[in-house]
LOVEX-688304 format. One record per residue: residue in three letters; x, z, y of N, C-alpha, C, O in turn. Coordinates in pm, whole numbers, plus 50000, padded with zeros to 5 digits. Layout:
ALAXZYXZYXZYXZY;...
This chain:
UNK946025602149404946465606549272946875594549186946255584249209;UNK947845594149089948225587149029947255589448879946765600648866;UNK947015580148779946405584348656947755579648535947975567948503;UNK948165585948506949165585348388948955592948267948965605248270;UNK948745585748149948365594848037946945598648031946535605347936;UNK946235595148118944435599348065944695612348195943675618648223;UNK945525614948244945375626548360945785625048523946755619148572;UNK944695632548587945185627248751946515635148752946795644648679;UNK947275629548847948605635448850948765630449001948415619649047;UNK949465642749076949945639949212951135639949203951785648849148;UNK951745625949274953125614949303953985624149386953635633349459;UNK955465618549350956435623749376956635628749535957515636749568;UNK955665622649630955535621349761953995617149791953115618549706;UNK953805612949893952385608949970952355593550067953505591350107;UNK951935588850087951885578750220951005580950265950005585650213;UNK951235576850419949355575050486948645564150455949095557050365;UNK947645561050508946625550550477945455548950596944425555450608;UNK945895539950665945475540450766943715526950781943385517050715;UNK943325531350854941865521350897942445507250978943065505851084;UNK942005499150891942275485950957941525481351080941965473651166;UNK940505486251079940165482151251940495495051371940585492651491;UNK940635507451318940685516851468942315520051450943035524851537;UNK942775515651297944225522951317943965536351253944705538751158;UNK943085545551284943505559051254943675561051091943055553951012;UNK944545571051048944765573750925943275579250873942445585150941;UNK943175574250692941925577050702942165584750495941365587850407;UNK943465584450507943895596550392945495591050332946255582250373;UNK945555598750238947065597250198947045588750062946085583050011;UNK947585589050045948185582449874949245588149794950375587849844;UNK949125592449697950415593549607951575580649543951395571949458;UNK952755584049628953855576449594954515583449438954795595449433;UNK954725573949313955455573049208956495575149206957225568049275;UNK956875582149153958545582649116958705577449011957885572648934;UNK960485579049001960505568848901960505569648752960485561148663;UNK960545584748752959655591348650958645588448580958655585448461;UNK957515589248667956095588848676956115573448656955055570548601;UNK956685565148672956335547948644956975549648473956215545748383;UNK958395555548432958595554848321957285560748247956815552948164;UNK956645572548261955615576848187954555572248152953985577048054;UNK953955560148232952835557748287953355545348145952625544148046;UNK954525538148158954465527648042954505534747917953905528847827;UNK954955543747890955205547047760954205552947730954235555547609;UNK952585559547815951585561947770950795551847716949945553147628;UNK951255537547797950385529947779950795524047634949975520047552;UNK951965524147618952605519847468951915523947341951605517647239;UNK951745537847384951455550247250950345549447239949875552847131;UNK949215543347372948155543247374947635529047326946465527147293;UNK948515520547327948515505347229948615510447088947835507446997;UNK949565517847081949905519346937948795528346838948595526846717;UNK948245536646919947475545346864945725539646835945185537546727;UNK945205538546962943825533546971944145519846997944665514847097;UNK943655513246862943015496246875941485497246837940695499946747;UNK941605493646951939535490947013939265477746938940015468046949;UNK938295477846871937215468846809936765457246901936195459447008;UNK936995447046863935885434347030934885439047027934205433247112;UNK934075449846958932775447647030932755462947113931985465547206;UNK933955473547047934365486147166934625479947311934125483147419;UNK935675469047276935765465847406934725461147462934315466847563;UNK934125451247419932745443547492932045457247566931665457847683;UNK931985468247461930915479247516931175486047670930505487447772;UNK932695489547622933265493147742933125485447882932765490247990;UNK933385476047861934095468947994932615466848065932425466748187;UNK931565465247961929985457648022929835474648129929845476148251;UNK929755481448054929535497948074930105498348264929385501248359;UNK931835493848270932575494648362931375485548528930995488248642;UNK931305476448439930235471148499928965473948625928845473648747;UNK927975477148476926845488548517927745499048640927575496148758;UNK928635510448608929205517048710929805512448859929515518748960;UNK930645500848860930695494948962929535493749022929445499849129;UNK928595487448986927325486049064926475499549127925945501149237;UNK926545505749046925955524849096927255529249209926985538249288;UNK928335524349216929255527149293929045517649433929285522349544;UNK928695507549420928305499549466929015501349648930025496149695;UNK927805512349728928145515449883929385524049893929905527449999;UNK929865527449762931125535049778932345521949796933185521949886;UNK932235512849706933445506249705933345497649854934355493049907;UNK931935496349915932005486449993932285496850153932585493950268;UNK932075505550105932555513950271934435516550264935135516850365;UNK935055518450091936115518850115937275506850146938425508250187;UNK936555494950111936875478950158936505477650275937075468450333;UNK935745483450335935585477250471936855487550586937305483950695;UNK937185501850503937985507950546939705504250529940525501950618;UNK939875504750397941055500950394942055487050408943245484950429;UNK940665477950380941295460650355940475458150499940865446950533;UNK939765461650575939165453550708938075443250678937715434850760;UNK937515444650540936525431950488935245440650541935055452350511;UNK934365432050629933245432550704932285433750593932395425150506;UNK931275443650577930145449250475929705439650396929555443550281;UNK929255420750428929355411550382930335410450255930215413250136;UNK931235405650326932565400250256933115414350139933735413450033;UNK932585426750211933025437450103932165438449976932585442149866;UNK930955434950004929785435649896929995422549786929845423049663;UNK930345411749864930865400649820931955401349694932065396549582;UNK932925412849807933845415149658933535421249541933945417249433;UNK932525435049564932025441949453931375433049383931755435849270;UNK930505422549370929455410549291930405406749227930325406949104;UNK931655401649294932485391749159933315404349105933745401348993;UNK933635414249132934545422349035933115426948933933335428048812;UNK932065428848971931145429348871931365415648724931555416748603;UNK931255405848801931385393248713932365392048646932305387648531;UNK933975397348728934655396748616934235409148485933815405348375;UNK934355418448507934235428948383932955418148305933285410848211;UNK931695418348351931115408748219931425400348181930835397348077;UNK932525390148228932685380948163933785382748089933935376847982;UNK934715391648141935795395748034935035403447907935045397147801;UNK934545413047906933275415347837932815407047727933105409547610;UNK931915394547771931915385347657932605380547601932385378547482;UNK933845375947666935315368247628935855377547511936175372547403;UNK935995396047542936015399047417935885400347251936505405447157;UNK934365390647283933835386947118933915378147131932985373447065;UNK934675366447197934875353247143936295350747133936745339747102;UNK936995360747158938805356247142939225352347043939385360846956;UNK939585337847010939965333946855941155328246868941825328046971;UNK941485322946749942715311246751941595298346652940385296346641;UNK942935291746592941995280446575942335274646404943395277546348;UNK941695269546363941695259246191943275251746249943275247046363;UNK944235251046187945065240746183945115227646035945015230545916;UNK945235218746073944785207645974945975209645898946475199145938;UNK946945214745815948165213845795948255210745623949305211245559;UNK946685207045559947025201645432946605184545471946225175945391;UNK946835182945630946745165745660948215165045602948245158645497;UNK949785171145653950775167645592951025163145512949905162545460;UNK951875156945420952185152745307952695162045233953605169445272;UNK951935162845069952575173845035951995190544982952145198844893;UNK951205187745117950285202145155948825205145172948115213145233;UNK948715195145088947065192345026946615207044980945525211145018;UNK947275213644912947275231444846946945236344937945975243044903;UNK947165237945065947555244045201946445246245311946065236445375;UNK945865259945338945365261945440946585268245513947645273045471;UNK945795265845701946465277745802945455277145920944625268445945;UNK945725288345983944785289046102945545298246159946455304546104;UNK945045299646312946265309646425944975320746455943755320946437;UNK946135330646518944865343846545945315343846683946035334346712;UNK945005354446799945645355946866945935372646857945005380346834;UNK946675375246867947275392046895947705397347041948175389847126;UNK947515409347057947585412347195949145418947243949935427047194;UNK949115414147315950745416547344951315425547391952525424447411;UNK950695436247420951095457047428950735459247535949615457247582;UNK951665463547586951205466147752951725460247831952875455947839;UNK950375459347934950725447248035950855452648209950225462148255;UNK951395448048251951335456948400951015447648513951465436148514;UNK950475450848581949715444348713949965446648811949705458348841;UNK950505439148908951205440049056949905434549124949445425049062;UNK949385437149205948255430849294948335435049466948575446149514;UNK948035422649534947765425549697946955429749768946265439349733;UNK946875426149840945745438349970944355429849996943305435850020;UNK944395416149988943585407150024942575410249911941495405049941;UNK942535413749845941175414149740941415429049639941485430349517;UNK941465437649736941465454849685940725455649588941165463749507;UNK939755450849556938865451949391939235443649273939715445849161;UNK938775431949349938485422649216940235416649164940625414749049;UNK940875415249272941935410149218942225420349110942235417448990;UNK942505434549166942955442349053942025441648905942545443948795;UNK940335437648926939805436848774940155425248734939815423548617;UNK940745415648782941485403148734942365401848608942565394648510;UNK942945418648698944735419048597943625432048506943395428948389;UNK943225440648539942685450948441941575449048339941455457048245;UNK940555436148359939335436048274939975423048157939655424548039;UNK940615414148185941205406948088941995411847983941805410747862;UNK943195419248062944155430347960943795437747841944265436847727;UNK942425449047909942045453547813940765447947681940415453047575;UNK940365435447750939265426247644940205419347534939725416947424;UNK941335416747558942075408447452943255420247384944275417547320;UNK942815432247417943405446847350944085452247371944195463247318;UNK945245445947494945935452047577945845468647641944845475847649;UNK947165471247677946495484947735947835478447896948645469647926;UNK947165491547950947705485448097948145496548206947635507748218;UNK949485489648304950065501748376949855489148538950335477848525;UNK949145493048673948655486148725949625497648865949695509948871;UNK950175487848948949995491349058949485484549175950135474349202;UNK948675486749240947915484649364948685480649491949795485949478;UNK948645473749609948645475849724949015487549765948285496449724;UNK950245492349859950105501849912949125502150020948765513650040;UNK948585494050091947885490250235946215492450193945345496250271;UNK946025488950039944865491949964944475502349897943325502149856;UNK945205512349873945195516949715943525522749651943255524749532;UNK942495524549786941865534749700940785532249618940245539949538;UNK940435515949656939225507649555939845508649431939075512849344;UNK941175505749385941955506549252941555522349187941265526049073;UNK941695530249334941505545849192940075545649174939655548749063;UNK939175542149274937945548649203937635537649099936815540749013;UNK938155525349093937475515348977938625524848868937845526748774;UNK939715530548833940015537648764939475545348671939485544648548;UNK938825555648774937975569348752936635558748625936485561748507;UNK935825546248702935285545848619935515542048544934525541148472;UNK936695536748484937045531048354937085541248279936315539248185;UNK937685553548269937085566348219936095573048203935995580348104;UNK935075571948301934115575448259933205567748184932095571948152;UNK933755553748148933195538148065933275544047921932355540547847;UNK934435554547854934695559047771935985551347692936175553147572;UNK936765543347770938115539247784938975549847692938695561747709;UNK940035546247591940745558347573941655563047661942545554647675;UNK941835573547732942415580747854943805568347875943855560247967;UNK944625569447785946045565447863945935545047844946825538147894;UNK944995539947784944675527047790945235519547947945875509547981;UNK944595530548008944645522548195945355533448260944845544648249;UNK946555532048331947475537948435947785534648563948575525248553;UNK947635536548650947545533248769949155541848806949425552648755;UNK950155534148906950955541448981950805529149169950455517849203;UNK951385542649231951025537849356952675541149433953555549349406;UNK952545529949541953785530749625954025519349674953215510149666;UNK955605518049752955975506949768956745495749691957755495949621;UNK955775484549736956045469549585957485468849600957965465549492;UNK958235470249675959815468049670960715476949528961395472649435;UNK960275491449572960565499949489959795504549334960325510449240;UNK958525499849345958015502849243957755492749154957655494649032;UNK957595478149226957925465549112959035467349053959155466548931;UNK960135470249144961445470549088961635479548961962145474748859;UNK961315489848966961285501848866960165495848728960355498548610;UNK959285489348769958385485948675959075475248581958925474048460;UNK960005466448679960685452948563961715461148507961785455648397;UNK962525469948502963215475148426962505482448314963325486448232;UNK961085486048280960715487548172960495480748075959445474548056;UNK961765481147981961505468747850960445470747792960225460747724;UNK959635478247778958115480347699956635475147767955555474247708;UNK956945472147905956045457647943956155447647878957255442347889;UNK955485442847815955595430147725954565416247844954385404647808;UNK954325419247913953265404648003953425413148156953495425248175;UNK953435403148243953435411348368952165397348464951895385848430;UNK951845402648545950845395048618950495400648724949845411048739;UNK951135391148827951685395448963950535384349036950195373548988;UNK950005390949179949675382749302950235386449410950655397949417;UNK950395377249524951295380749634952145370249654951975359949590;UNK953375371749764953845358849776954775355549700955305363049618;UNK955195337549733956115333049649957735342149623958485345149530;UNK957665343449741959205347749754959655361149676960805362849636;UNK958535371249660958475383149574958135378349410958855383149324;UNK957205370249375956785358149299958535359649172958855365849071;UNK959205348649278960305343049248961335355749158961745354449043;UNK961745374349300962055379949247962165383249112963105382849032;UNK960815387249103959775387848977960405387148854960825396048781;UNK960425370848841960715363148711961585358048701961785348448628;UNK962505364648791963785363748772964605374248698965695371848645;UNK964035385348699964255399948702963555405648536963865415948477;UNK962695396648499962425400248347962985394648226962685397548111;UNK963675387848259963845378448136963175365948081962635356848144;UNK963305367347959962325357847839960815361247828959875354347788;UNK960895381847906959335381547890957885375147957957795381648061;UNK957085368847955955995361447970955175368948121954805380448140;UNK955125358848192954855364348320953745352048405954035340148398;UNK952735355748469951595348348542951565351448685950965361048732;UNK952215343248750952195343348887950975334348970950595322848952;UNK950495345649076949375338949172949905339049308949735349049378;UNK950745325649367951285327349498950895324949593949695327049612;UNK951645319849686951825318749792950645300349820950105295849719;UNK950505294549927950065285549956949565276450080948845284250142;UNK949555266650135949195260450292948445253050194948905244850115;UNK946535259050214945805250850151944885242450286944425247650388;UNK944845228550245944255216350288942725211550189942315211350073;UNK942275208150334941045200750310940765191750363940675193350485;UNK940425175750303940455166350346938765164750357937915169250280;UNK938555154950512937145150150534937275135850593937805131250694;UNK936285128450446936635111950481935275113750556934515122950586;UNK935375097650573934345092950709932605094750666931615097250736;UNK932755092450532931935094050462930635105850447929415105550428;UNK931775116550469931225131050371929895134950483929765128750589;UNK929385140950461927885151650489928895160050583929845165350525;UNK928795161550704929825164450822929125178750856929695189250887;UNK927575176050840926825189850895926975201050770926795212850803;UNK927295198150623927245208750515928905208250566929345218450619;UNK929545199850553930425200750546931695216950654932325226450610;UNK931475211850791931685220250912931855234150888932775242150909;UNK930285235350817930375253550815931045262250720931505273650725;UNK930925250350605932175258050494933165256950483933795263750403;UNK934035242950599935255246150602935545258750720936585265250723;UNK934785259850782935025275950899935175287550789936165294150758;UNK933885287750742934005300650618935345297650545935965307450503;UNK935735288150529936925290750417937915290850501938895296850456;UNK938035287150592939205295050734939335304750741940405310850734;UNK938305308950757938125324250899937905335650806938615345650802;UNK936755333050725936645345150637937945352250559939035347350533;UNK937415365350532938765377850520939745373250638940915373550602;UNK939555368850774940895371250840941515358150822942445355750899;UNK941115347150719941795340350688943335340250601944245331950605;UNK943155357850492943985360950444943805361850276943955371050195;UNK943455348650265943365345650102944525331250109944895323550197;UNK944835333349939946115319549954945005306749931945315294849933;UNK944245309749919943405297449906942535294950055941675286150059;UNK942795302250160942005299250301942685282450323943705276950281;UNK941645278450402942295263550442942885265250588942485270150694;UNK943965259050545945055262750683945125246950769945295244550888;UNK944925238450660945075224650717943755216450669943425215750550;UNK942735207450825941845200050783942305189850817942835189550928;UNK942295178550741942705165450771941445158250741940685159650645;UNK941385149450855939515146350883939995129150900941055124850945;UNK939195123950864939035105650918938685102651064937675105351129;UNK939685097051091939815096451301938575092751289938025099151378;UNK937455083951215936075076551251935095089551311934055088951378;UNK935865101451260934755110251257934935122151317934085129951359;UNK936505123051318937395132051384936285144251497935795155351476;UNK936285134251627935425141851730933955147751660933665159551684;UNK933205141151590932245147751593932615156451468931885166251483;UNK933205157951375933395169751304934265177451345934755184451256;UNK934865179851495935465191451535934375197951611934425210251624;UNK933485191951657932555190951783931495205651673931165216951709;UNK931285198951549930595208251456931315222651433930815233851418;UNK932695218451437933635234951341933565238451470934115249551473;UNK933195235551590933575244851671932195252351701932345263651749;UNK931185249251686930115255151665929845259151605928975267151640;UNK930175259051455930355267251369931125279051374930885288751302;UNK932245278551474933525290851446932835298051578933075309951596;UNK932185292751646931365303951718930465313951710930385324451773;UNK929645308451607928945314651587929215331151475928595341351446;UNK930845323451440931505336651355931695350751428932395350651529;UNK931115363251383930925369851511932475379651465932635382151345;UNK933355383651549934675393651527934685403251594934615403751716;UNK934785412651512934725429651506934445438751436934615434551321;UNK934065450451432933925461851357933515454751244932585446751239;UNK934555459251118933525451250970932645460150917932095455850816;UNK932205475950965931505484150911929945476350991928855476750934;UNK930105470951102928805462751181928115453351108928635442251113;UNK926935454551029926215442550919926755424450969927035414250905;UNK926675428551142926565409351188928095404651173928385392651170;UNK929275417351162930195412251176930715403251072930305406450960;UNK931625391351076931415380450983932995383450983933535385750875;UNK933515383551067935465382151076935825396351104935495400851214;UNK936365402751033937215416451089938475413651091938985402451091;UNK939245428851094940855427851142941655421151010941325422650892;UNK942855412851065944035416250935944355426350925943955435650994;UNK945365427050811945625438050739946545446650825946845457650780;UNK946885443950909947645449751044948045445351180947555434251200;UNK948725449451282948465445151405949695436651448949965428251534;UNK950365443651335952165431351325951355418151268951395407251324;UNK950725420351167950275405151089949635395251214950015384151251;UNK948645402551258948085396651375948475389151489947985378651530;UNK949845399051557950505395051649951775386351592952475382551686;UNK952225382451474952945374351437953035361651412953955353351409;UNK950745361451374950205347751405949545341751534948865331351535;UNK949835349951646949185348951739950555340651827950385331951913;UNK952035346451777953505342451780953305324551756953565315051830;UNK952745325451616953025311251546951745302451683952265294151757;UNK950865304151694949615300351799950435294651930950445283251977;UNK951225308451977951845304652117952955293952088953155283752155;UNK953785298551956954375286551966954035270351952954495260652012;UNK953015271551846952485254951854952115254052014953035248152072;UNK951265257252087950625257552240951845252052298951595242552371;UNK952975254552290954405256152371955185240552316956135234752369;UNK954425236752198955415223852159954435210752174954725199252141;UNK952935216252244951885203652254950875202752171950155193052147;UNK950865216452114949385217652012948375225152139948745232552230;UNK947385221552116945935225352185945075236052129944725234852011;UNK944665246752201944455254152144942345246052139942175238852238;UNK941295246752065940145241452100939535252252070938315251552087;UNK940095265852017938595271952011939835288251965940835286151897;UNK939535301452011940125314551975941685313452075942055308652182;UNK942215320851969943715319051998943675338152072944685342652128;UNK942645344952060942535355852155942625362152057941975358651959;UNK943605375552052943865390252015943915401952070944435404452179;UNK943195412251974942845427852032943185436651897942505438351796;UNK944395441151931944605444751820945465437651692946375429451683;UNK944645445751595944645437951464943555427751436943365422851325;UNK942745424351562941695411951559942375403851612942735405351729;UNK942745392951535942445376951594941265365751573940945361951460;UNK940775361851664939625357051697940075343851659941065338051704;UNK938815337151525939615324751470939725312751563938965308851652;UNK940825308351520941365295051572941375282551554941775279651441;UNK941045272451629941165257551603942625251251677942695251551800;UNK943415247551622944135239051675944495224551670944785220051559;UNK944535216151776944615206351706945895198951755946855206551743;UNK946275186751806947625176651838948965184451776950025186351837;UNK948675188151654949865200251610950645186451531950215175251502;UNK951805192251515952845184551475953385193051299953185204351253;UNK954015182051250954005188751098955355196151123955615203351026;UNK956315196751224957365209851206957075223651270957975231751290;UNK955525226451306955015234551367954965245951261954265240851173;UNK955295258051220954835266951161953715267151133953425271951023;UNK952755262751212951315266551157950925259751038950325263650938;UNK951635242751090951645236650943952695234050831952605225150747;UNK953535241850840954565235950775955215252050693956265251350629;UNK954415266250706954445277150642953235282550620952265278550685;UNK953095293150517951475296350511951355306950579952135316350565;UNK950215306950673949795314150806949235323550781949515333450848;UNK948335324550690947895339850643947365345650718947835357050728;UNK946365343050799945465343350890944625332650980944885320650980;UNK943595338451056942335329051089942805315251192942345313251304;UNK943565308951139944345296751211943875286251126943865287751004;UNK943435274951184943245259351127943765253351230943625254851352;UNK944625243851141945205230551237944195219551169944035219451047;UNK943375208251274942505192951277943295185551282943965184751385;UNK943515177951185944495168051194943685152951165942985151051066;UNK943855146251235943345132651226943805124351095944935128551067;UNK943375113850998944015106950955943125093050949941925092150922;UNK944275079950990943425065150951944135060250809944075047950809;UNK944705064350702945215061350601944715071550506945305082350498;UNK943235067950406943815084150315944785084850215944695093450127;UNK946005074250219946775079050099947645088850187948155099550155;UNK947665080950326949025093550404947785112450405948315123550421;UNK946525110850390946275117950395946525132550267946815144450286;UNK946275125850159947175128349987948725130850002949435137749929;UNK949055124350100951075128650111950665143050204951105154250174;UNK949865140650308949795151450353949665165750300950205175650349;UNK948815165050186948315176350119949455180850037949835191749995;UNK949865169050028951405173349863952435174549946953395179549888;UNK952625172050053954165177050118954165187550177954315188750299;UNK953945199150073954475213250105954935218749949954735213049842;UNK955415228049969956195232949821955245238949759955205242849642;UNK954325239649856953035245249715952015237249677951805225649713;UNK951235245649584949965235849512948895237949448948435231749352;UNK948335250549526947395256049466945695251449454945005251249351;UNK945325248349583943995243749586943755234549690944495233949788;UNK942625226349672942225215949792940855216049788940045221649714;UNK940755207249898939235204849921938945186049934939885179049969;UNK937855180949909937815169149949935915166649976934895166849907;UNK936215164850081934355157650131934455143650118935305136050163;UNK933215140850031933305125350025931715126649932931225135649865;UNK931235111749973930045110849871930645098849784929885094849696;UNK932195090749798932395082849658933015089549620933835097549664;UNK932325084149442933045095149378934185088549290934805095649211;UNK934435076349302935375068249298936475072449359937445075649290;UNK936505073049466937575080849586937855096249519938935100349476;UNK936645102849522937045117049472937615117249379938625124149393;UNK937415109649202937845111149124939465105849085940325110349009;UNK939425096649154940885086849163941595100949256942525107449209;UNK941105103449363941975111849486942455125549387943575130149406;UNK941775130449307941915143949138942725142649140943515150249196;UNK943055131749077944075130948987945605127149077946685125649020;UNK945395126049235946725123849293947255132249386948345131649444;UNK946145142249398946435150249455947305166449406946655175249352;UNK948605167849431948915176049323949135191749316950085199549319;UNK947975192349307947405208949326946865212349210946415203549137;UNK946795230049165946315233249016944535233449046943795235948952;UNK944065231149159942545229949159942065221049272942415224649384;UNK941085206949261940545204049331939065203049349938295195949283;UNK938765211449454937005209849478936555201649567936935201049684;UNK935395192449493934385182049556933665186249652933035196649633;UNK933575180249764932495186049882932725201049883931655206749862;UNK933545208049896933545221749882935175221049930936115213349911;UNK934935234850010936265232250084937635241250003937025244349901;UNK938605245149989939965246649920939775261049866940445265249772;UNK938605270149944938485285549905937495281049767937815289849688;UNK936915275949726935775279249669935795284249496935535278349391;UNK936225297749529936845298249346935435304749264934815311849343;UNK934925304149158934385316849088935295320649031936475318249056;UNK934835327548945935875341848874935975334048733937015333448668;UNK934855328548698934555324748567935795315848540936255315948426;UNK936425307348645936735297748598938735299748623939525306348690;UNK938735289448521940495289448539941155287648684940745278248752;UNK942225296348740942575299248866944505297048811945345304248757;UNK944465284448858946165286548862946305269148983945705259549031;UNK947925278148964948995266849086949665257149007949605256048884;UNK950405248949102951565242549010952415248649172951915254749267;UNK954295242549144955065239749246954855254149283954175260949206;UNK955445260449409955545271249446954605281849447954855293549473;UNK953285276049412952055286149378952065293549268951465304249262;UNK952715288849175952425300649081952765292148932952945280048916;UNK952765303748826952405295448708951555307348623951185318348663;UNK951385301248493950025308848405948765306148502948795299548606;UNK947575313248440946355311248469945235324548493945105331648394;UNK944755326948567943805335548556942265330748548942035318748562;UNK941105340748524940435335648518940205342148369941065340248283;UNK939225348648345939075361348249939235354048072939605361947985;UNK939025343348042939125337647959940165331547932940585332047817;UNK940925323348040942335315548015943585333548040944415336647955;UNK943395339748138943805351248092944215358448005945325363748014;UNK943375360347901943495366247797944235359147702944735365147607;UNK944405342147722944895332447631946255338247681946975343247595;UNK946685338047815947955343047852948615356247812949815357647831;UNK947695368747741948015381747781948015382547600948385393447557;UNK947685373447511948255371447365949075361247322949275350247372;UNK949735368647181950365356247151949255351547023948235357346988;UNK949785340646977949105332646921950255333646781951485333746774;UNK949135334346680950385338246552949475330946442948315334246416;UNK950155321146384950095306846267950335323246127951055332946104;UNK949025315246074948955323545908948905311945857948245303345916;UNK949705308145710949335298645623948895309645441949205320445390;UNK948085298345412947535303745278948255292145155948115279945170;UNK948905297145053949135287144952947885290144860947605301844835;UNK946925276844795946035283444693946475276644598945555270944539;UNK947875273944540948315269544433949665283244371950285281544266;
């Protein structure tokens, strides 16, 4: 069902929706027309225009949304493990931080300000106060991917509506149904009905239909660059936050803690499939140490167990399909074929690929030189770490890194040269909270997420001056 206007409504058509590990269809979806996308904004307009919620309505609400997620709890995590392939772990995982975002958007609600401007420092304007507010910028619409069926979508939905926004959201077609029931409870949070709209379908056709609505005023898209690009090309002057595409790297000097180190660069591989833009696709390790920190990830990536994600032990389930799978299993055979080594997986069943180590890979190899979007790591040796820093920056993107090291001389100097919108210490290239600011530079993206810098994005900022003469 689609929600437009505060009412379920069934879409112009249906899709299937199939189970990521057996394949079988496991229900339908309502496809939007293009109707139903015009309606869905202009509820949300009337519903800007009409109900402006109080910061502390909103605070009430969104905490409320909260509490419900959590009573929903085995619902959202059986329909993530169904529709996205995230193993009961990794699905519960997601429900905790979409919890975190709503509270923290939540609090962010009663602290949204602008700021004192000094403007009787001028000459002149000694008479003169001013200070900025921020105002919310109408309705905002949300494009989101398959890789994070919950939380990404409370990303674009719990910020929107804390800074007063109202919102027209479409989902994943490959995902859709964590989006409706976090819907349902935003209504039953006591939300005003047409505040939040959900339409469902395909992103080709229904982004498209969505940028031709001049009454989106903010749009905030995840997914790849190349749709990214469409995007913001296609709106204009209006204000837009892109979360893209990425080949994220993690560097390990000779230095670093090799045994903490090992297991969280596997987890930030392998886990979801290895289908987050922040998975590390490339480890670049110090030859001193090379062997024995592969000697570790490979004991580590063993012990990752792949299969059924409804199974508690299972740690790796399927990608999001069996084309995705077999397309990186394509990129695998081809490195194998140009003198890359396979050291550990490389085996597919299905929509399972069993994660991978590769190593003697060469930088015109696809694996390293496009983002793989699945459970693939290329080991790359380095005896130079500045070539290791060119390494990380010679790709068109720039979203996140990793660096193991105990100087922090090295780490802190390596910050600042490495040119990505996030770098984490001893912690490998995945390691985001919710709390905190989430953006790219270069082909990753621009704006910020992250429930607080968010909301800075999803208002404008408007200068009042006072004459007291």
């Amino acid at each position: 069902m689609l929600l437009i206007g505060g009412e379920w409504t069934a879409g112009a058509a249906t899709f299937p929706v199939y189970d990521k590990f057996s394949g079988a269809q496991i229900g339908e979806a309502d496809r939007a027309s293009r109707a139903q996308v015009a309606a869905a904004v202009q509820s949300a307009r009337r519903s800007f225009e009409t109900y402006r919620l109080e910061a502390y309505d909103r605070y009430r609400i969104l905490m409320r949304v909260a509490e419900l997620i959590e009573t929903h709890r085995d619902d959202f995590v059986r329909l993530i493990a169904a529709e996205a392939g995230f193993p009961v772990t990794d699905g519960g995982n997601e429900v905790s931080r979409a919890i975190q975002t709503f509270i923290v958007s939540a609090e962010e609600a009663k602290r949204l300000a602008g700021e004192v401007v000094p403007i009787e420092g001028a000459p002149g304007h000694a008479h003169r106060m001013a200070f900025s507010i921020r105002v919310p910028r109408g309705v905002v619409c949300g494009i989101t991917s398959f890789n994070s069926p919950l939380n990404m979508v409370a990303h674009k939905v719990a910020p929107a509506l804390a800074s007063g926004n109202t919102v027209v959201i479409k989902p994943s077609q490959l995902t859709p149904f964590s989006a409706r029931l976090l819907f349902r409870l935003l209504l039953e949070a006591g939300l005003p009905p047409a505040h939040a709209n959900l339409v469902q379908g395909p992103g080709g056709e229904i982004g498209r239909w969505l940028t031709e609505e001049r009454d989106v005023r903010f749009y905030t898209f995840t997914g790849s660059t190349e749709v990214g690009k469409l995007l913001r090309n296609s709106i204009g002057l209006r204000p837009i936050a892109l979360e893209l595409g990425s080949i994220a790297a993690t560097v390990v000097c000779d230095d670093a803690d090799l045994e903490r180190a090992a297991p969280r660069c596997a987890n930030s591989a392998f886990r979801r499939a290895g289908q987050a833009c922040t998975s590390t696709q490339k480890l670049l390790v110090d030859s001193r140490v090379f062997d024995r920190f592969l000697a570790l990830l490979v004991e580590a990536t063993r012990q990752l167990r792949v299969g059924d994600p409804r199974d508690r032990a299972t740690h790796v389930g399927p990608m999001i399909g069996e084309a995705d799978a077999r397309r990186a299993e394509s990129w695998i055979q081809e490195a194998v074929a140009s003198g890359a080594r396979v050291v550990e997986g490389g085996r597919r069943t299905g929509a399972l690929l069993h994660p991978t180590i590769l190593v003697d890979v060469q930088p015109t190899m696809r694996v390293m030189s496009e983002e793989v979007f699945a459970p693939v790591v290329s080991v790359v040796p380095f005896t130079s770490f500045d070539d290791a820093i060119d390494e990380v920056n010679g790709t068109p993107y720039g979203l996140a890194a990793g660096l193991f090291t105990q100087d922090v001389t090295r780490a802190l100097t390596a910050s600042r040269r490495i040119h990505v919108g996030i770098v984490h210490i001893n912690e490998p290239s995945s390691s985001r909270v919710d709390l905190m600011p989430f953006a790219g530079v270069k082909d990753s993206g621009l704006g910020r997420e992250g429930p607080k810098y968010a909301m800075q994005e999803m208002t404008e900022e408007r200068l009042i001056t006072i004459s007291l003469e």
